[in-house]
MDAnalysis code that builds the backbone (N, CA, C; Angstrom):
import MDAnalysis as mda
import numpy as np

u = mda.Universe.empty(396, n_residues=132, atom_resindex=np.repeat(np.arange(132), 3), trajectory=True)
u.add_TopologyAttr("name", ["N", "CA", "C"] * 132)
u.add_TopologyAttr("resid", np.arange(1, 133))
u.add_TopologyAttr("resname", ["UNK", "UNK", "UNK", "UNK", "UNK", "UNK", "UNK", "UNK", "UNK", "UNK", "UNK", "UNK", "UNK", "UNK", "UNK", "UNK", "UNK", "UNK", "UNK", "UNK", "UNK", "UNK", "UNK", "UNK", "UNK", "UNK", "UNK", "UNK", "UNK", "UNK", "UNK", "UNK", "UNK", "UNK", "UNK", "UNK", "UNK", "UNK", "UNK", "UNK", "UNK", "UNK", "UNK", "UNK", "UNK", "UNK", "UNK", "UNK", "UNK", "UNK", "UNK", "UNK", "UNK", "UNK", "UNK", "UNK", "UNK", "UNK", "UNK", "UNK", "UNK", "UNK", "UNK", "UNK", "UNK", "UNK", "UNK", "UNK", "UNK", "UNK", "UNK", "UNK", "UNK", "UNK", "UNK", "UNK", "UNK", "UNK", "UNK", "UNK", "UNK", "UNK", "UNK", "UNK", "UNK", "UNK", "UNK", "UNK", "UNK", "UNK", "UNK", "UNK", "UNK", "UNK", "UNK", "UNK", "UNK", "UNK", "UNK", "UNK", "UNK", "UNK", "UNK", "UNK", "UNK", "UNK", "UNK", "UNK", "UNK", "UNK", "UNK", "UNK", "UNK", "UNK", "UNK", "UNK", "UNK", "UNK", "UNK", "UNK", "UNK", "UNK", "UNK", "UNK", "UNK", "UNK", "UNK", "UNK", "UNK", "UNK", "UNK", "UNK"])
u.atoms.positions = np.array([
    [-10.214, -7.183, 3.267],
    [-9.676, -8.456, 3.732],
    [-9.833, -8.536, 5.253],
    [-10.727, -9.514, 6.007],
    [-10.828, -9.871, 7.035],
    [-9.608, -10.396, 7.855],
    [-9.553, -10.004, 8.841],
    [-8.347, -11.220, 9.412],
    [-8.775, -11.774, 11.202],
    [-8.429, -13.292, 10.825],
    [-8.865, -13.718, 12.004],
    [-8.374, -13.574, 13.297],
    [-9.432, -13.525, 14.198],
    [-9.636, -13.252, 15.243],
    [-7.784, -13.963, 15.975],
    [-7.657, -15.205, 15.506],
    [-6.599, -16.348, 16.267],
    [-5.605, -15.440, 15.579],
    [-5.389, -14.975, 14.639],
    [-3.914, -14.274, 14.206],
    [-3.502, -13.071, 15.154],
    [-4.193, -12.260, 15.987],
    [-3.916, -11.590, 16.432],
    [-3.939, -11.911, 17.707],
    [-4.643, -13.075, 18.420],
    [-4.348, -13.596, 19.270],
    [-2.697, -14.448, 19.690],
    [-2.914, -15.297, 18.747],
    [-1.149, -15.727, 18.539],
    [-0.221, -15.095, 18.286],
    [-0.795, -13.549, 18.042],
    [0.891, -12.703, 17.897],
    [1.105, -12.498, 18.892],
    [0.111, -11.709, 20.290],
    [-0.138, -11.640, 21.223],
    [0.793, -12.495, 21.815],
    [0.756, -13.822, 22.371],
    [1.695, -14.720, 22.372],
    [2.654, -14.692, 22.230],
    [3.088, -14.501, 21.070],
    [4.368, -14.847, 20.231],
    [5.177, -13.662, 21.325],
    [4.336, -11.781, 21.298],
    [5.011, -10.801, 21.331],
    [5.113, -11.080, 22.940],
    [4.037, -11.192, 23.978],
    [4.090, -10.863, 25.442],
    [4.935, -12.181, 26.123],
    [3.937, -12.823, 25.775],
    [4.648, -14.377, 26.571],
    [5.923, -15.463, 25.814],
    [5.831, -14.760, 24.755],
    [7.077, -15.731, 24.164],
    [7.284, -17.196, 23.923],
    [5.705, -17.261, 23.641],
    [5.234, -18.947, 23.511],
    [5.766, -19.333, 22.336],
    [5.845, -18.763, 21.390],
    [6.377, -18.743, 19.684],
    [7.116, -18.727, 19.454],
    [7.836, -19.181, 18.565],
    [9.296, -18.495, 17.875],
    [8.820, -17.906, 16.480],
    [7.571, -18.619, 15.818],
    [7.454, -17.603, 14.819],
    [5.612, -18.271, 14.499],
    [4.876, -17.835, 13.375],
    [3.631, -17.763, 13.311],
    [3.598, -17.577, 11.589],
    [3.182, -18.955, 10.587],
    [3.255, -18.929, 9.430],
    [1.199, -17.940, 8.907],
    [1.237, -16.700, 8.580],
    [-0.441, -16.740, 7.880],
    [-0.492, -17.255, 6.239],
    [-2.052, -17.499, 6.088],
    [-2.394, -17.684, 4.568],
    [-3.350, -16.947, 4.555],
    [-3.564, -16.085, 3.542],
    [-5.613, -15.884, 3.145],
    [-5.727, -16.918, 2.441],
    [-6.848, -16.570, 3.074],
    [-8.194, -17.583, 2.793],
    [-8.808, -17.385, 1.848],
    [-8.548, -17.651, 0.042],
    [-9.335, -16.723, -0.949],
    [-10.824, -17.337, -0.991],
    [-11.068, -18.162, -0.416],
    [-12.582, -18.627, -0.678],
    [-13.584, -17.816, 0.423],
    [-13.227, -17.125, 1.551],
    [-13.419, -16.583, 2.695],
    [-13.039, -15.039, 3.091],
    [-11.937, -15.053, 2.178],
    [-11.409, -13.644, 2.043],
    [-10.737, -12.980, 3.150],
    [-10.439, -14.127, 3.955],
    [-9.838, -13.923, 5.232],
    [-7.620, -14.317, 5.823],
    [-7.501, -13.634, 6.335],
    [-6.138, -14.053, 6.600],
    [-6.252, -15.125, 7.835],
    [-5.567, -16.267, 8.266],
    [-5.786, -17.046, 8.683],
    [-4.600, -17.633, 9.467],
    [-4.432, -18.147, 10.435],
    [-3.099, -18.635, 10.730],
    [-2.941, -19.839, 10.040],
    [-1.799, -20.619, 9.508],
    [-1.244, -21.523, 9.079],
    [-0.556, -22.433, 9.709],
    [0.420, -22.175, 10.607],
    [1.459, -22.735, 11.559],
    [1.813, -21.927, 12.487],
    [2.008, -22.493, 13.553],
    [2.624, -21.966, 14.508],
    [4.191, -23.069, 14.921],
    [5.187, -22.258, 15.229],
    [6.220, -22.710, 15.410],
    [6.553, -22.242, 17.133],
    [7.193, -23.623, 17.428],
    [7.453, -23.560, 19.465],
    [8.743, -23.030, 19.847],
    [9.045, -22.204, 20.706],
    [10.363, -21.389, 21.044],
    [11.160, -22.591, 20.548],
    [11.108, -23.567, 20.822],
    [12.655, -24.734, 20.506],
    [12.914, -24.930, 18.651],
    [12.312, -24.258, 17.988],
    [12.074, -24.663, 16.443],
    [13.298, -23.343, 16.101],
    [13.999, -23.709, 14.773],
    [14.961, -22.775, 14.290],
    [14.494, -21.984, 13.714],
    [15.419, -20.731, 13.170],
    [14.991, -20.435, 11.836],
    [15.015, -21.211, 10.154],
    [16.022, -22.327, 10.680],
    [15.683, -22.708, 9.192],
    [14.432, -23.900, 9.237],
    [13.753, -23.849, 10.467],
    [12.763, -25.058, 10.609],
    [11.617, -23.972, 10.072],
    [11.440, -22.669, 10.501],
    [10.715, -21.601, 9.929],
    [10.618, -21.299, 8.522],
    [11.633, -21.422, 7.815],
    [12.056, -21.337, 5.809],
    [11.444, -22.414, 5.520],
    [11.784, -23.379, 6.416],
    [11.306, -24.638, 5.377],
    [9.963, -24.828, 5.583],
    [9.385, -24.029, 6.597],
    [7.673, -24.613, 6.007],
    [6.918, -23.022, 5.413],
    [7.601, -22.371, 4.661],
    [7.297, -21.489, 3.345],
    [7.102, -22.008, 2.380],
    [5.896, -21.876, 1.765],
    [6.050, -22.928, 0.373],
    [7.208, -22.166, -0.804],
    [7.448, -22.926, -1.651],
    [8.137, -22.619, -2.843],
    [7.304, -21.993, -3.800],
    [6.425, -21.955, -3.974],
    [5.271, -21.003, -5.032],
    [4.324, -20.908, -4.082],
    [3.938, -20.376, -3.153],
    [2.826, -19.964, -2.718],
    [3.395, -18.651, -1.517],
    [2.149, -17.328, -2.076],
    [3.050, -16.238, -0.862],
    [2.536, -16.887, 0.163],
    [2.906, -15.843, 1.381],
    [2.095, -16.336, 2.653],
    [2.506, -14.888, 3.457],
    [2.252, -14.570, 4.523],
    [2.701, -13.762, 5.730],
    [3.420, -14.631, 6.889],
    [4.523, -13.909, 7.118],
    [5.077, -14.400, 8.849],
    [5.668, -13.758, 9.572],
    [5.573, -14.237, 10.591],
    [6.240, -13.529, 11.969],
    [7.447, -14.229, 12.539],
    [8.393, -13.815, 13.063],
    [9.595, -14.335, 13.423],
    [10.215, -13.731, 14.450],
    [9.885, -13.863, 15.814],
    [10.723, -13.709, 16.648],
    [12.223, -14.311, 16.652],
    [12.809, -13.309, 16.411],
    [14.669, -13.346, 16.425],
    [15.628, -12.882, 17.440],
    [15.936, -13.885, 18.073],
    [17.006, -13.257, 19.647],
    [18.248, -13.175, 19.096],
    [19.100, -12.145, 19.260],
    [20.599, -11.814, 19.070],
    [20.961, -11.409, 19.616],
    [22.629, -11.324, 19.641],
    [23.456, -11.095, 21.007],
    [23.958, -9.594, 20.071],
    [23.900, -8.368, 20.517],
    [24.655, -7.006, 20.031],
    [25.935, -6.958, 20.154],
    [26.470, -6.154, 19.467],
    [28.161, -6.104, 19.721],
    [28.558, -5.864, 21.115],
    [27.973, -5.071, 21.892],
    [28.077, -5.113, 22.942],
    [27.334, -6.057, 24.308],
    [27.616, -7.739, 23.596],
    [26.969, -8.606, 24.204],
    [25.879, -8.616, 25.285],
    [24.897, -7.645, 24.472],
    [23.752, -7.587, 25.495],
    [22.529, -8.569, 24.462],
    [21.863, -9.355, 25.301],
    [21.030, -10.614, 24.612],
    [19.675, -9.609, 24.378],
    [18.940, -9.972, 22.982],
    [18.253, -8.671, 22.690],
    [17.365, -9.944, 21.386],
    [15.873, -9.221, 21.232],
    [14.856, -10.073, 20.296],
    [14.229, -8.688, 19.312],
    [14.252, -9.275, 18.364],
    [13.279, -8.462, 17.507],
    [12.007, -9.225, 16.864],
    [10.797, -8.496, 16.694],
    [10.119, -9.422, 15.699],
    [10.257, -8.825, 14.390],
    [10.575, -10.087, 13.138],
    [10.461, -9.580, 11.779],
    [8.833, -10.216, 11.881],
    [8.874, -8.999, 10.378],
    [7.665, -9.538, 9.287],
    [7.960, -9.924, 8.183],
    [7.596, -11.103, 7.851],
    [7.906, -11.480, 6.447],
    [7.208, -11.391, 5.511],
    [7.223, -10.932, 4.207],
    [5.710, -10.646, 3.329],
    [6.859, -11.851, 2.299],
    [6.202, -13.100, 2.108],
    [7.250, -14.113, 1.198],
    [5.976, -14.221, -0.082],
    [6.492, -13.585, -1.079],
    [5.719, -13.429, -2.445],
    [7.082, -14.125, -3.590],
    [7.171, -15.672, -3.407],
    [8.168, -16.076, -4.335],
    [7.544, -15.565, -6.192],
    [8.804, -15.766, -6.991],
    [8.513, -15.395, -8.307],
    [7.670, -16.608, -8.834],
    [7.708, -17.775, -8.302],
    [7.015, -18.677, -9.103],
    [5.367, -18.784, -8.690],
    [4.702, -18.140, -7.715],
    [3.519, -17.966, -7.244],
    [2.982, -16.705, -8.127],
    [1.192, -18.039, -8.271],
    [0.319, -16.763, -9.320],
    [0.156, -15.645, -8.870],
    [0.028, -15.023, -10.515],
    [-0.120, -13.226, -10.494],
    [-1.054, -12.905, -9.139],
    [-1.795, -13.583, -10.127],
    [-3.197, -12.962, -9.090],
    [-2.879, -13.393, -7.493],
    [-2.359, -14.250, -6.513],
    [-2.234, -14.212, -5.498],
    [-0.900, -13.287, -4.751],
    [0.212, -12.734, -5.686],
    [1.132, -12.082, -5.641],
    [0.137, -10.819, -5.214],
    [-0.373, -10.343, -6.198],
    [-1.509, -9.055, -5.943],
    [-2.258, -9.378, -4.882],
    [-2.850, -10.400, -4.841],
    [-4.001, -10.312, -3.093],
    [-2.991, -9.908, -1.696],
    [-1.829, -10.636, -1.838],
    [-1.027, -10.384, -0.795],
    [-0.460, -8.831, -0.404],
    [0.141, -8.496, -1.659],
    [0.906, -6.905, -1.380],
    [-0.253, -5.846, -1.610],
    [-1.647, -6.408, -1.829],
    [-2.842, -5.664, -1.392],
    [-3.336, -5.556, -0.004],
    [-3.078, -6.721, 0.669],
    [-3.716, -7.002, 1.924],
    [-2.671, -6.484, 2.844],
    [-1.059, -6.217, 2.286],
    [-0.172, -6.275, 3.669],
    [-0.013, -5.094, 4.719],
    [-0.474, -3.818, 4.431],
    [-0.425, -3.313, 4.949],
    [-1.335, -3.540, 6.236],
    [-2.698, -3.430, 5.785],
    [-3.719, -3.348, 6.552],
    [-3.008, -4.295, 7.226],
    [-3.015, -5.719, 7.297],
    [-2.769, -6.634, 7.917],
    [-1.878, -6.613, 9.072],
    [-0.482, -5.798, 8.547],
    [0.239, -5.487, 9.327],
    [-0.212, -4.670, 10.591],
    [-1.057, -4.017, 10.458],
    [-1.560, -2.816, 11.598],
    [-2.170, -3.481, 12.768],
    [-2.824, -4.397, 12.070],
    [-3.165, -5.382, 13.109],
    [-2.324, -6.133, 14.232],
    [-0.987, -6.400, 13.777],
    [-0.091, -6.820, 14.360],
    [1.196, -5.697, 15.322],
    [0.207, -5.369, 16.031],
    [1.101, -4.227, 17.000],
    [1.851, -4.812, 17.915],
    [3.567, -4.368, 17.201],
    [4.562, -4.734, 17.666],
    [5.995, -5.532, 16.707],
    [5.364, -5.031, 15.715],
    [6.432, -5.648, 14.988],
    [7.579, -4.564, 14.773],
    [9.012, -5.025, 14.144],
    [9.833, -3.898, 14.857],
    [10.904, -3.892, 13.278],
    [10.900, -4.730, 12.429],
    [11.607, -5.121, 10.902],
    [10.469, -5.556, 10.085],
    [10.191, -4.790, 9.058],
    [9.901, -5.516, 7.940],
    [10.731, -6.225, 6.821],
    [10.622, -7.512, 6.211],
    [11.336, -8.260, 5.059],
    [10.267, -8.037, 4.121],
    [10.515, -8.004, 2.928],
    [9.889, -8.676, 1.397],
    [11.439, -9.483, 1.367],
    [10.659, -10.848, 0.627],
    [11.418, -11.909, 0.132],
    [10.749, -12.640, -0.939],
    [11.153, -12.589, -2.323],
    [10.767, -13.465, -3.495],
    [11.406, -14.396, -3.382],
    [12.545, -15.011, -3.195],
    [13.270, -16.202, -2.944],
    [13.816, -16.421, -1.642],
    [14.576, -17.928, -1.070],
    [15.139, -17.688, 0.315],
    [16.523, -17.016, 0.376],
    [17.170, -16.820, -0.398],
    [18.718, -15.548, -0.513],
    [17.507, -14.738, 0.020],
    [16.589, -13.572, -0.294],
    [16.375, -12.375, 0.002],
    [16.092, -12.278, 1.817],
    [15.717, -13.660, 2.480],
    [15.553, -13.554, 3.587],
    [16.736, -14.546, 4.367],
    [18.079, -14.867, 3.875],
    [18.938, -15.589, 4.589],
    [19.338, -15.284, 6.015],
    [19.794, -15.643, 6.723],
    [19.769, -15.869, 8.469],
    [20.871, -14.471, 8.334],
    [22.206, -14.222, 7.113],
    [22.828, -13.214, 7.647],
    [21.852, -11.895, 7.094],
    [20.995, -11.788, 6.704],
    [20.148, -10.974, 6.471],
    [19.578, -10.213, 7.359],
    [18.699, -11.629, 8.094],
    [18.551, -10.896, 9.059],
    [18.563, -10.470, 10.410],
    [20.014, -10.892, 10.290],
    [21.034, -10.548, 11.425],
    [21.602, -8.832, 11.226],
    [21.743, -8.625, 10.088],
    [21.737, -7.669, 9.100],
    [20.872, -6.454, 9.892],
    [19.678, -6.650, 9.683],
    [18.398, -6.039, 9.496],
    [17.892, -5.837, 11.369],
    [18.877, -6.883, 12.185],
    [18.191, -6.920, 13.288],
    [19.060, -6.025, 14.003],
    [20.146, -5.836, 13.719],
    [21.958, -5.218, 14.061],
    [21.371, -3.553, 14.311],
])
């Protein structure tokens, strides 16, 4: 599985300059390539991020997440999201949790991984959870 050149450019982004708040991918099964999808602007939420996940279709994402620690020091993590809902085909369920590793390596700097089949598995106290 190829992955494009712009996905690793826009993480770049997302991770140094903080142009992003998060970065939706798709492969490309006609191309065989991972691809960016969306990009989301520091002012966009996280639930502006859920809602452009499809409901049956996986995808890959990135999510820069700022939180305040118990000891009110202001602090960001990036998740990864591998979103493989139950209602998305077999066969693209398999291209995805085939491709994620590699894919991931590419993306130096990520600091949480998520799997999420539905949006409960990735809810905001989740991953507040996960970022803690």
């Amino acid at each position: 599985m190829a992955v494009n050149d712009e996905c690793k450019l826009k993480f770049l982004e997302l991770k140094a300059k903080r142009n992003h708040r998060f970065i939706v991918f798709k492969i490309d099964e006609r191309i065989q390539q991972v691809r960016v999808e969306r990009v989301g602007s520091p002012e966009e939420t996280y639930d502006d991020f859920t809602a452009c996940l499809p409901a049956d279709e996986c995808r890959y994402a990135v999510f820069d997440f700022d939180f305040i620690t118990d000891e009110n020091c202001q602090k960001s993590k990036i998740f990864f999201i591998a979103w493989s809902p139950d209602t998305s085909k077999v066969r693209s369920k398999m291209l995805y949790a085939s491709s994620k590793d590699r894919f991931k390596r590419e993306l130096d700097g990520i600091q949480v991984e998520l799997q999420a089949t539905d949006p409960s598995e990735m809810s905001l106290d989740i991953v507040k959870g996960r970022a803690l």
